[in-house]
C-alpha positions in Angstrom: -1.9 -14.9 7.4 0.6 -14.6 10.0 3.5 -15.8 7.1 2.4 -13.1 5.5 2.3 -10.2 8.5 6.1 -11.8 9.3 7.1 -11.5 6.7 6.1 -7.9 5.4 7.6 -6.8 8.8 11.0 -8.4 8.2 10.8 -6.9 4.5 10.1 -3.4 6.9 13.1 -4.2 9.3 15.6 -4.5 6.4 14.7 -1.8 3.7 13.8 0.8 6.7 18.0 -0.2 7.3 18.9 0.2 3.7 17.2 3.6 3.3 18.8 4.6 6.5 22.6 3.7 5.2 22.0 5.3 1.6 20.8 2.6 -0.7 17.4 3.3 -1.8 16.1 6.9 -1.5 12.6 6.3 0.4 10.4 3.8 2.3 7.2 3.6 4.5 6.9 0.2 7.1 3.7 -0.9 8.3 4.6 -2.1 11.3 1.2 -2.0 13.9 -1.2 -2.5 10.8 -0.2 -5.9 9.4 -3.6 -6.7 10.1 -5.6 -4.1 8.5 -4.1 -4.9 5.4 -3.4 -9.3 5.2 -6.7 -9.9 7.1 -8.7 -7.7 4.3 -6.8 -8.7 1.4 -7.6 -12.8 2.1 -11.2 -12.0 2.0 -11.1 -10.9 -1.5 -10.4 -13.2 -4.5 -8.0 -11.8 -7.7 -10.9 -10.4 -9.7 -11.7 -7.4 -6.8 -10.0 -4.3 -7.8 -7.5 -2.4 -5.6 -6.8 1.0 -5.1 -4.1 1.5 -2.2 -2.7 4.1 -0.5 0.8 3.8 0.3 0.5 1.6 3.1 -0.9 -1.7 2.0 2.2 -4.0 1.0 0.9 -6.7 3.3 -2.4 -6.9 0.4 0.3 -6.7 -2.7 2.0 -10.0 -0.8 -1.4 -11.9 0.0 -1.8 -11.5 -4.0 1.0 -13.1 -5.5 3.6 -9.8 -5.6 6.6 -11.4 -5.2 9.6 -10.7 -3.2 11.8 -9.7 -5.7 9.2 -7.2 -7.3 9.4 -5.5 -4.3 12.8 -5.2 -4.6 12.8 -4.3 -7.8 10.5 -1.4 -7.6 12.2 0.1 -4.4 15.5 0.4 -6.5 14.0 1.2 -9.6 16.1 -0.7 -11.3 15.8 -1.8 -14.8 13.4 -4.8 -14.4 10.8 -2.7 -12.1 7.8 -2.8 -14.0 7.6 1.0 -13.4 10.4 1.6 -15.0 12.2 3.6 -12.2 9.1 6.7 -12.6 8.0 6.3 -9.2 9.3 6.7 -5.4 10.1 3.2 -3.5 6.7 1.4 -2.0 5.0 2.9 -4.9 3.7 0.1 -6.2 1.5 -1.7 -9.3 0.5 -4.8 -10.3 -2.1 -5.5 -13.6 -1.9 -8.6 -13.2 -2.8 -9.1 -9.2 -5.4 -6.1 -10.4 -3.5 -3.5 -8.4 -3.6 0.2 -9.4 -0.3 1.8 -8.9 0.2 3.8 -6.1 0.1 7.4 -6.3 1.9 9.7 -3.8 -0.9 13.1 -4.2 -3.2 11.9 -1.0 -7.3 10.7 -2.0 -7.2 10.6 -5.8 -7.7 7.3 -5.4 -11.0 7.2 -3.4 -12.9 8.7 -6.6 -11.2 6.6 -9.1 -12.2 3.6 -6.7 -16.1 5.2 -6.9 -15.6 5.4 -10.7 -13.9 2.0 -11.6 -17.2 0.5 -9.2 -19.6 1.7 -11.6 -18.0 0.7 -14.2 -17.7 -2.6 -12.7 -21.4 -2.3 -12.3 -22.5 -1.5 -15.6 -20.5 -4.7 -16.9 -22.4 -7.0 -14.7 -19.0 -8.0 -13.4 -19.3 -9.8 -10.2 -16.4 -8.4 -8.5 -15.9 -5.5 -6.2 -13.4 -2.3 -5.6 -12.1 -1.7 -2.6 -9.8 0.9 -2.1 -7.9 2.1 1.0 -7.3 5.1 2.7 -6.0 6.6 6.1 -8.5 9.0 8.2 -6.2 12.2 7.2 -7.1 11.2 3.8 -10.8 11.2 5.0 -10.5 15.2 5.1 -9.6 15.4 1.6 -12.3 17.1 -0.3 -12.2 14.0 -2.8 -13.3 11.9 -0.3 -16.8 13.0 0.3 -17.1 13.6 -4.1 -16.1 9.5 -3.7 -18.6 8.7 -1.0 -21.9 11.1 -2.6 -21.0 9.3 -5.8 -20.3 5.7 -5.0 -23.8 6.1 -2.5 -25.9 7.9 -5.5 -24.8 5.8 -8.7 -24.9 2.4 -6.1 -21.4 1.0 -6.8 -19.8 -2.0 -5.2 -16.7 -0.2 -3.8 -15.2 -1.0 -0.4 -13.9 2.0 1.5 -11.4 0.7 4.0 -10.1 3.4 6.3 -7.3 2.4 8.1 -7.7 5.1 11.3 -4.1 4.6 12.8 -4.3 8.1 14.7 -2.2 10.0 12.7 -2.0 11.5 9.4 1.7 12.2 9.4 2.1 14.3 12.6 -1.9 15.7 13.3 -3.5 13.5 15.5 -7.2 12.6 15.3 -7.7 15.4 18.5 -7.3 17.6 16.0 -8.1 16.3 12.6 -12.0 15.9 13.6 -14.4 16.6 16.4 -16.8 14.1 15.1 -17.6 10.6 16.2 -14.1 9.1 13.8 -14.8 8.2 9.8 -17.3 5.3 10.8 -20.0 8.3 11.4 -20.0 9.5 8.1 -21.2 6.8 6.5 -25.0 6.7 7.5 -24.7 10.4 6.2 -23.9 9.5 2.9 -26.3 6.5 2.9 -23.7 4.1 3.0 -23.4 0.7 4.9 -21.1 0.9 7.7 -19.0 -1.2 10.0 -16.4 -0.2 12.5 -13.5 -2.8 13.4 -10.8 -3.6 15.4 -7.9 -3.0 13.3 -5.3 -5.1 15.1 -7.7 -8.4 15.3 -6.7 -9.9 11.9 -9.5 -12.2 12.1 -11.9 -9.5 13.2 -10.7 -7.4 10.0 -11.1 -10.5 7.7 -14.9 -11.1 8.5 -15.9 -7.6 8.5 -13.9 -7.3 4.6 -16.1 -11.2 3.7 -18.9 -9.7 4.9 -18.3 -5.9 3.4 -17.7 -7.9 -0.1 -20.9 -10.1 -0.2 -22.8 -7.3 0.5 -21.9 -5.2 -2.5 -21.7 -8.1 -4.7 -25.6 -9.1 -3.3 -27.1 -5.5 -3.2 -25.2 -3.4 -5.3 -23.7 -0.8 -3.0 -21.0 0.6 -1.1 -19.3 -0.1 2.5 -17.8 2.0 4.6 -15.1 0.4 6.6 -13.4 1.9 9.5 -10.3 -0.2 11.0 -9.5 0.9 14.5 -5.3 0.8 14.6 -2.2 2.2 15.6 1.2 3.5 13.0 4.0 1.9 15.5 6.2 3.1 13.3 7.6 6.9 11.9 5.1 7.9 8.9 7.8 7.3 6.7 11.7 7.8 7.0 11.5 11.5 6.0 9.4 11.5 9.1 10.8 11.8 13.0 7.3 10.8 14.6 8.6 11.6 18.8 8.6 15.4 17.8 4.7 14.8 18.1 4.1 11.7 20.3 5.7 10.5 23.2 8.3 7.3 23.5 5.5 5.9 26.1 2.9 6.3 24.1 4.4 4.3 21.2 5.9 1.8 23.5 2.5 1.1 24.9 0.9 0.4 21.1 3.8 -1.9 20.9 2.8 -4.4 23.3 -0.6 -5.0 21.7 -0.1 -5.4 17.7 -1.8 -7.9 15.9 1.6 -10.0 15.4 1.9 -10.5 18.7 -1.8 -11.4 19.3 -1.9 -13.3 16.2 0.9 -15.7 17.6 -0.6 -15.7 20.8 -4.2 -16.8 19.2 -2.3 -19.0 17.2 0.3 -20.6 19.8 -3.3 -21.6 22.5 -4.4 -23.8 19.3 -1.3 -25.6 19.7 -0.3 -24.3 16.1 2.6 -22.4 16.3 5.6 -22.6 18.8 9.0 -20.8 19.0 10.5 -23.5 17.3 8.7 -22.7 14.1 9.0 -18.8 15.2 12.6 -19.3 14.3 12.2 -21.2 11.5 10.2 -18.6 9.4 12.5 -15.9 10.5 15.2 -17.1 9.5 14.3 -18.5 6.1 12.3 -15.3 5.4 15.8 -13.3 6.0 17.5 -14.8 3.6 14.9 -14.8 1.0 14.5 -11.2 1.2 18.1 -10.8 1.5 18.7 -12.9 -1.6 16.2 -10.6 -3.7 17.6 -7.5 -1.6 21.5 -8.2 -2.8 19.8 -9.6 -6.5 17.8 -5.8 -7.2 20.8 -3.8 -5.9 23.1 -5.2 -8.7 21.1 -4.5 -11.4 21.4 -1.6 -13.6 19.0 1.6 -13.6 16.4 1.3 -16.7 17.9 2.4 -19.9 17.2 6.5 -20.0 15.4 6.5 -23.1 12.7 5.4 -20.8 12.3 9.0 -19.2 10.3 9.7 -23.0 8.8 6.5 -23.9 5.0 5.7 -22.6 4.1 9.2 -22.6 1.7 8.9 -25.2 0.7 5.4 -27.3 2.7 7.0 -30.1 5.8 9.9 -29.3 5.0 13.0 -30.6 7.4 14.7 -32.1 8.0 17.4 -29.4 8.8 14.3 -27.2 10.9 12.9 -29.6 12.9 16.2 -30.2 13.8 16.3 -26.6 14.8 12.8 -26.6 17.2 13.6 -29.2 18.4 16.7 -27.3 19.2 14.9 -24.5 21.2 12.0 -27.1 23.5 15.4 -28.3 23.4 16.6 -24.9 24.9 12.9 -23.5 27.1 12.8 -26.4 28.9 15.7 -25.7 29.0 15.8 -21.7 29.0 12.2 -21.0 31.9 12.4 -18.6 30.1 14.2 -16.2 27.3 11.5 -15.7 26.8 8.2 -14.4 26.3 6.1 -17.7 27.6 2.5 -16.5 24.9 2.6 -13.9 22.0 2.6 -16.1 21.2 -0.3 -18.3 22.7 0.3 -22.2 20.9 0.1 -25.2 
C-alpha cells in the first residue's frame, strides 16, 4: 500500500512538471487522497467493477495498470489503448475491469447502479463500486443512482471521496446538510462514514462495504472524510479560493506521512528504504515518461474508425475527404508526428 501511494505521488510530481513545461496538454494529481483510493482498491479483487471519476489512479495502479500505460495514455500516443480520443488521466482498462473515464461529472454513478443490477441478475458474485467527489453528489444523476441502486437492490459501492472542494465551491456552500454520509438512510441505503486519510481505516470500511453487498444484495454508501492538497487540476489556480495556510496545514497530516509513521513504529520501514523506493520509482517512471514521449501520435485514420462496429458510409466519405484534403495541403500539417499507415 504505501509502494503504491509513493509511487502515484512521484508519477504526480513529474507529469504535474511535464504539463507545466508544454509536453502533455492536461493532468489532475492526487496528492492528499492516496488513501481513499489504494486502501479501497486492495479490498476488492479483479472481478469488482469500477467506475472512477477522474481521480482514482492510485486504484488503476493497485490493479495491475502499468507504468507505461499511464504514460501512454497521457500522451496519447499511438500505443494508448484509447487511441489518443481522450484528455490525459482519462483512463480505461477491460482487462483490470475499469470503465473509462469520462470528463461530463456523475454519468458514472447511474451506469455504476445499472452495471450492479446487471451484475445481480447474473448471479455474479462480484460488486460495482464506483467513485465520486461530493460536488458530484449535487448532480441530479446522483440521487436517480441512489433511488435506483436502493429500489432494484444492487451490489454497488458508492465511494464519495469528500475532499472539500468541488473545484473552487467549498462544502460551506455546496450543502447545508449533515455531508453525503446523511443521505444515505434517506435513500434506504447502508452507510458508513470514514476517515479518508487512514488508509487502513478506508480499507476495512471498502472489505466490509463489499461483503455486505455480496451477502445481502444491496448498496453502500461510502463517505471518505479527506482533503485535495493539490490545485483541482492544472487549469485550476486553487489560492484564488483557499488560503496558503489553510493548504499548508492539510499538508502536515496526509495519509503518506501517517502511513510511514504507522509503518516506521512497527520497525518496517526506515529512511534507508525511504530512499531506496524513491529513487528506483524515479527512474522507472522516467524510463516510461522518455519511452511514451518518443512515440508517434496514432495513425489519423483512427479519428473515423470505432464509430460504429461497421463504418457507414457517411463516415467513410469524410474519411476520404479528409485523404483529398491531406493530399492536397499536406505541407501545412504535422504528418511525421503521427504514426504512418
Amino acid at each position: 500500500m504505501y509502494r503504491n501511494m509513493m509511487t502515484l505521488n512521484i508519477m504526480d510530481k513529474i507529469l504535474y512538471e511535464s504539463q507545466r513545461q508544454g509536453r502533455i496538454s492536461f493532468y489532475m494529481s492526487n496528492y492528499g487522497e492516496e488513501a481513499v483510493q489504494v486502501g479501497s482498491a486492495a479490498a476488492l479483487t479483479l472481478k469488482d467493477i469500477i467506475y472512477a471519476q477522474y481521480r482514482e489512479a492510485g486504484v488503476l495502479l493497485w490493479r495491475g495498470f502499468r507504468m507505461q500505460e499511464f504514460m501512454n495514455q497521457c500522451y496519447g500516443n499511438c500505443d494508448d489503448e484509447g487511441k489518443g480520443r481522450q484528455m490525459p488521466v482519462h483512463y480505461g482498462s477491460k482487462d483490470l475491469n475499469f470503465v473509462t473515464i469520462s470528463s461530463p461529472l456523475t454519468t458514472q454513478l447511474p451506469q455504476a447502479a445499472g452495471a450492479a443490477y446487471a451484475l445481480k441478475r447474473a448471479k455474479h458474485q462480484a460488486c460495482v463500486i464506483v467513485y465520486f467527489g461530493e460536488g458530484a453528489a449535487s448532480e441530479g444523476d446522483a440521487h436517480a443512482a441512489f433511488n435506483f441502486a436502493a429500489t432494484l437492490k444492487c451490489p454497488v459501492i458508492f465511494l464519495c471521496r469528500n475532499n472539500a472542494y468541488a473545484i473552487s465551491t467549498s462544502t460551506r456552500d455546496q450543502y447545508a446538510g449533515d455531508g453525503i454520509a446523511a443521505r444515505g438512510p434517506a435513500y434506504g441505503i447502508e452507510t458508513i462514514r470514514v476517515d479518508g486519510n487512514d488508509i487502513l481505516a478506508v480499507y476495512s470500511a471498502t472489505q466490509l462495504a463489499r461483503n455486505f453487498c455480496l451477502t445481502k444484495g444491496k448498496p453502500v454508501l461510502i463517505e471518505a472524510l479527506t482533503y485535495r492538497i493539490g490545485h483541482h487540476s492544472t487549469s485550476d489556480d486553487s489560492t484564488t479560493y483557499r488560503s496558503v495556510e489553510e493548504t499548508n496545514n492539510w499538508s502536515k497530516h496526509v495519509p503518506i506521512l501517517r502511513f510511514r509513521a504507522f509503518l516506521e513504529q512497527l520497525g518496517i520501514w526506515n529512511q534507508e528504504k525511504e530512499t531506496a523506493l524513491v529513487n528506483s520509482t524515479k527512474k522507472e517512471i522516467l524510463s516510461a515518461f522518455a519511452e511514451a514521449e518518443k512515440k508517434p501520435k496514432p495513425l489519423w485514420t483512427e479519428l473515423f474508425t470505432d464509430v460504429y462496429h461497421d463504418m457507414p458510409n457517411h463516415i467513410r466519405k469524410q474519411m476520404e475527404s479528409m485523404k483529398n484534403h491531406l493530399k492536397e495541403y499536406s505541407d501545412h500539417y504535422p504528418l511525421n508526428a503521427f504514426k504512418q499507415a
